[in-house]
N, C-alpha and C positions, 0 to 999 in steps of 0.2 A: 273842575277836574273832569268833570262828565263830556263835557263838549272838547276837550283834549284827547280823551280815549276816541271817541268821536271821529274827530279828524283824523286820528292812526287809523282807526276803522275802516272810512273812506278808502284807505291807501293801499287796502289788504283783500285780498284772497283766500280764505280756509281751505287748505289745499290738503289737510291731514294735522296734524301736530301743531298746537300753536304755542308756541313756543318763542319765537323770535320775529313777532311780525309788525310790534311797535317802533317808533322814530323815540328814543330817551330824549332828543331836545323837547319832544312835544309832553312826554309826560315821566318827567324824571323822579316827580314826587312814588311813583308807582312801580309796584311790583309786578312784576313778568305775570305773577298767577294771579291777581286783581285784573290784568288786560285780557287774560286770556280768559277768565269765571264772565267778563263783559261778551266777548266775543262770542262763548257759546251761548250765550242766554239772546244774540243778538241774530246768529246762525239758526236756532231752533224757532225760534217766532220767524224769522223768514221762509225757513221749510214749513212750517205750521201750516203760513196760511195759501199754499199751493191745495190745490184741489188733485191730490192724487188717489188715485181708484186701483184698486187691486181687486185681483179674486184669491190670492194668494193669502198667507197667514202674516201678520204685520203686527211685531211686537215691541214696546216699548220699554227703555231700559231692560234689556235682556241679561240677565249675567252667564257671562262665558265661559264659564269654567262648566256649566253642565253640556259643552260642546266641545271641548277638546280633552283630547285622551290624558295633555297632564292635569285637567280635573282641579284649574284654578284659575285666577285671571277677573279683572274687573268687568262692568258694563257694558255692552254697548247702547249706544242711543237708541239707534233702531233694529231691527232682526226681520229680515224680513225674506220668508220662504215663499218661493211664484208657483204658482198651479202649475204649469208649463211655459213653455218655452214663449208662447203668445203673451203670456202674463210678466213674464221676463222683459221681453220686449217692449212692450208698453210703459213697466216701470220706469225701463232707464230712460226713455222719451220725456216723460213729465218731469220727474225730477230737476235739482237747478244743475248746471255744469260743471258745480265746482262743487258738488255732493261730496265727498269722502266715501269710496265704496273700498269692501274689504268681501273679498268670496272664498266662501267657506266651505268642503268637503266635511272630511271626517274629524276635519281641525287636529291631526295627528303629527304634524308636523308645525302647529305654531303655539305661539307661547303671545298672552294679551296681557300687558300690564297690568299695576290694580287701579290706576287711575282709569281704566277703561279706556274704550274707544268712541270718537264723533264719527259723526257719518250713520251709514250704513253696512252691517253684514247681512251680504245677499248669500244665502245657504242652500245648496246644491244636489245636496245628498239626498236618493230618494227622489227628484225630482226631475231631472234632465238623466232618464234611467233608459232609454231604450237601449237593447244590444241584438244583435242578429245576424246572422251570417251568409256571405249572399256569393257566388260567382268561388262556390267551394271553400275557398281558402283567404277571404275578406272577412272582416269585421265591422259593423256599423256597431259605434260605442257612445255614448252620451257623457258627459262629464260627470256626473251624479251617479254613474253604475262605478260599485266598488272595483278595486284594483284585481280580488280574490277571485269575485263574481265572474270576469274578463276571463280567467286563469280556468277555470271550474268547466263555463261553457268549450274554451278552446280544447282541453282534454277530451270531453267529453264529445267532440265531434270530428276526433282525432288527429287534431292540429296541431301542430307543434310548434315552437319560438315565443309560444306565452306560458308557458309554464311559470317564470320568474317573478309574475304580476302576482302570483298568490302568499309573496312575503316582502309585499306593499300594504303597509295597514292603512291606507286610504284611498279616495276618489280618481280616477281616471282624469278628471278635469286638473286634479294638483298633480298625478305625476306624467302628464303633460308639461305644467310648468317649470317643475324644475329638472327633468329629465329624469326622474325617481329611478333605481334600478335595485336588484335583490339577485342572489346565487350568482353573483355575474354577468346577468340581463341589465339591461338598458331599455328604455320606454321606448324611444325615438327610434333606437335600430328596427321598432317593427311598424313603424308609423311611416304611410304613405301619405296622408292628406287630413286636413285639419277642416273646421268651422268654428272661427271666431265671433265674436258680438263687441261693436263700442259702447262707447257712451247715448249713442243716439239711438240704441237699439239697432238697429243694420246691423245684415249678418252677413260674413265675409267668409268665403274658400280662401283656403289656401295651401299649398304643397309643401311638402317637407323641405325640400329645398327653398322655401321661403326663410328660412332661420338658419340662426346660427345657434348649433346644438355643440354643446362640449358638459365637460363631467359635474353632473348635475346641476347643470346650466342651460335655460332656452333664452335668447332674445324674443322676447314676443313685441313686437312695434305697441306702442304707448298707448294705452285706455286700450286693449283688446284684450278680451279673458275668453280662453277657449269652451267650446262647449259643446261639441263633438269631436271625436276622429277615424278615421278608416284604417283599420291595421290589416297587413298582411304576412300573413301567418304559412308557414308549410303545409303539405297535404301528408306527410312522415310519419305522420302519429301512429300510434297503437293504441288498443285499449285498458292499458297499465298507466295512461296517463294519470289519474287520479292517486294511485299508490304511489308514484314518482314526486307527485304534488307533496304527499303527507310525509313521505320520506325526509324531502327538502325541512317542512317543517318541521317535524318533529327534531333534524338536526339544529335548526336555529333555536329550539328549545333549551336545548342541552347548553348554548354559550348565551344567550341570552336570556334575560328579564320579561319573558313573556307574560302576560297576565297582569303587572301591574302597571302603575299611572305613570304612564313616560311618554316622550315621544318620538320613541326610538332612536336613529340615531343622531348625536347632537350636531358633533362636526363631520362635515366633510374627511376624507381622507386626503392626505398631503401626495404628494407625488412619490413614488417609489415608497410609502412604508404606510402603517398606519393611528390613524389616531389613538383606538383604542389601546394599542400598544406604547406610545408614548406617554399618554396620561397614568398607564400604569405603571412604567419604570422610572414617573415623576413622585410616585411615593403617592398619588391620589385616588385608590379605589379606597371604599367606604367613606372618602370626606363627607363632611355635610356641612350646611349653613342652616341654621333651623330644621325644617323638617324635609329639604331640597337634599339630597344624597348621589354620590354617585355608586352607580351598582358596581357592590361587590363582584359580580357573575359579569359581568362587561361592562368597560370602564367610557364607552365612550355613550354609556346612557347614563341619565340622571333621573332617579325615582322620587317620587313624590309620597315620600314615606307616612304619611298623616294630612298635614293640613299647613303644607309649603304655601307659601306666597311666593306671586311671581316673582317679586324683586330677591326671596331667596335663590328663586332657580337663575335666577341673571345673574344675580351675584356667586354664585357658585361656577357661571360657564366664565364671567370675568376671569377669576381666580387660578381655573384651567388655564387657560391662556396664558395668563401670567407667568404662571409657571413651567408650563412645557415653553413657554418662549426665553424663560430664561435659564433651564436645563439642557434644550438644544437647538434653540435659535429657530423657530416655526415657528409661523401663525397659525394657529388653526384657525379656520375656517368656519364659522357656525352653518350646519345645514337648517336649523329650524329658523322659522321666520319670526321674529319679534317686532310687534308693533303696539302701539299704542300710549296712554299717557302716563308717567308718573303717578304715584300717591300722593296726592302733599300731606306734607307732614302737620 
């Protein structure tokens, strides 16, 4: 049976999930999680015995749930935070090609199963932090400087058109990626030019016009994770920005669940109306599945009322779906990102 898994082995790639990467002629006596329990025990002694060197923090089996705001979520294999950007750089160089990487901000907007994840979480926050302002009304930003932090400085040197970043509850490097926006703002309407990183380490310019930006959506070309960008901002400000800031938040206090374990907003908004509206004229604020809830106070969050498991908060955004898809024919849209593997049972 061994030299059957074996042979599927040969045939396969760990490209994320493994899941479906056996031939059943070859090993039909075998369960999907018997090939896969093989594969990673077969993936981590190959990563093993690479000789990779960091200066960075590099941690094994990490649990994730103490890195995302919904405050639950299985393993990861590895965790691993880079001094800087040089230390970054080097990582992805040594590593094999077909690593499994997952990059992490303030983990505010993803949700890790409890089977955990393979691979790598490379963790950002905190460490690709530069920000600086240069030629007046520029912004030099790092991926790892919060969205708030962005917000706070631009006020404060009387810029205006970043105000909206200060009710982004994460990292510059995520709402990059998916176009994050708050009060109306939009990331990318203030973003002139980018610096990406591949797989081989190489660091890449590139202009805004290089993507295809739509509602909280960026194409970013394949194995590139951003990791700076240059924002350009008005010279309009006054010095009320800051009060204008708290204004904003303190209004999103009043409709939403601030303060506790979510990750803000779930789904996207549909065209012409909005989710959180929908899900509430579906009869589904206060649902739960275990300790997974959706808030009462804004129905397109889901609070992690105790001591939810993942698969309660999925199972709880299924269910939405479900039902506003068949109260009035919409898909919603999930904005939170979900990855990783199963529990088995």
């Amino acid at each position: 049976m061994r030299e059957a898994i074996e042979r599927s082995f040969e045939k396969t790639k760990v490209l994320g999930e493994t899941k479906e990467f056996y031939e059943p002629s070859d090993v039909p006596e075998m369960l999907a999680h018997d090939v896969a329990e093989f594969m990673k025990k077969e993936y981590s002694k190959k990563y093993s015995q690479q000789d990779i060197e960091v200066r960075g923090v590099m941690k094994l089996n990490e649990p994730m749930k103490k890195h995302t705001s919904w405050r639950t979520g299985g393993h990861a294999e590895r965790y691993f935070k880079p001094a800087d950007i040089d230390d970054l750089c080097s990582f992805l160089r040594q590593i094999p090609d077909d690593e499994p990487l997952l990059w992490l901000g303030l983990g505010s907007n993803l949700l890790v199963r409890d089977g955990g994840l393979q691979g790598t979480v490379i963790a950002l926050s905190g460490v690709l932090n530069d920000l600086h302002i240069y030629d007046d009304v520029c912004m030099h930003v790092g991926a790892g400087v919060t969205c708030a932090k962005v917000a706070r400085m631009s006020v404060k040197a009387c810029l205006s058109g970043g105000e909206f970043l200060a009710g982004i509850p994460g990292t510059m490097g995520g709402a990059l990626a998916m176009n994050a926006g708050a009060f109306g703002g939009e990331t990318w309407n203030i973003v002139r030019s980018v610096e990406t990183i591949n797989r081989q380490g190489q660091r890449i310019k590139r202009v805004a016009a290089d993507f295809e930006i739509a509602y909280r959506q960026v194409n970013l070309p394949g194995d590139e994770w951003f990791i700076s960008a240059e924002l350009l901002l008005a010279g309009d400000g006054d010095k009320n920005g800051l009060e204008r800031i708290q204004a904003l938040l303190n209004k999103r206090a009043e409709s939403q669940p601030t303060g506790k374990a979510s990750c803000g907003s779930v789904f996207r908004n549909p065209e012409s109306d909005y989710a959180a509206r929908l899900i509430e004229v579906s009869g589904l604020k206060g649902k739960s599945i275990g300790n997974a809830e959706v808030s009462d106070k804004h129905a397109n969050f889901i609070i992690n009322s105790g001591s939810a498991s993942a698969e309660d908060i999925e199972s709880l955004i299924l269910l939405i779906q479900e039902k506003v898809k068949l109260d009035h024919g919409i898909d919603l849209v999930p904005e939170v990102r979900i990855v990783g593997d199963y529990k088995k049972v």
